[in-house]
C-alpha positions in Angstrom: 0.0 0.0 0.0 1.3 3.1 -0.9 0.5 7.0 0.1 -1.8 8.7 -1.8 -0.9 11.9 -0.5 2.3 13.7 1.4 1.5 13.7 5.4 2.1 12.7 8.3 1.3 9.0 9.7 -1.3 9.9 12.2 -3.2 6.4 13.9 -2.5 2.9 12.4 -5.9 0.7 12.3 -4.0 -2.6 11.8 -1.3 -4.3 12.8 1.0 -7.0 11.2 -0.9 -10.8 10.6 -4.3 -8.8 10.4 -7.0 -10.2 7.6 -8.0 -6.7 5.9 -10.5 -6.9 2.8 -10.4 -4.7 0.1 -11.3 -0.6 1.3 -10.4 -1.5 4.8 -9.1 1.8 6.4 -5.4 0.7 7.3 -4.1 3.7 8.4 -4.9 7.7 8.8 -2.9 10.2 7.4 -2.7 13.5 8.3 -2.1 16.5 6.0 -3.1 19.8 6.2 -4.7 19.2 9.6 -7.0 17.1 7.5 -7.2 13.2 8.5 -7.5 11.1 5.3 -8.2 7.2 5.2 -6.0 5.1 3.9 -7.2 1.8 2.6 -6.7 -1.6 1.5 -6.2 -2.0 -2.4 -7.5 -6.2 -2.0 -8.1 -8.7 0.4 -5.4 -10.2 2.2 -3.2 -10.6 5.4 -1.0 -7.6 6.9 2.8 -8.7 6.3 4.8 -5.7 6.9 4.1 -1.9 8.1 6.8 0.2 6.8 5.9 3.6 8.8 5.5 4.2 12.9 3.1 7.0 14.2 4.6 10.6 13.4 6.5 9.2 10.1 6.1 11.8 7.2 5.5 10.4 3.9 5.5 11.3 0.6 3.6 10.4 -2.4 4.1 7.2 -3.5 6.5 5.9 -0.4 5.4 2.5 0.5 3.0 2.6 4.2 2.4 -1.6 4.2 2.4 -4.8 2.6 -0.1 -7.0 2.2 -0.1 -10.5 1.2 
């Protein structure tokens, strides 16, 4: 999963061996003092978070795996 938008990580929803289905929120990002949902592109099993809480991202850096 990748970000969408630059931002900050602000709340993680899942955690790594979760089952998330397709457009599960998986994270929140914050930008702008706007939250934005992140969510899952398919069905699957968490196998890696890449980012903590208070990361900063930009667009396109990977956030997660799924598997």
């Amino acid at each position: 999963v990748k970000a969408a938008l630059a931002g900050n990580v602000f709340k993680l929803l899942v955690a790594v061996g979760d089952r998330v289905q397709s457009g599960q929120a998986v994270l929140v990002l914050e930008a702008m003092k706007m939250e934005t949902d992140i969510s899952a592109p398919r069905d699957g099993t968490v196998t890696a978070i890449d980012v903590a809480v208070g990361d900063s991202v930009s667009v396109g850096d990977v956030l997660l795996s799924i598997g």
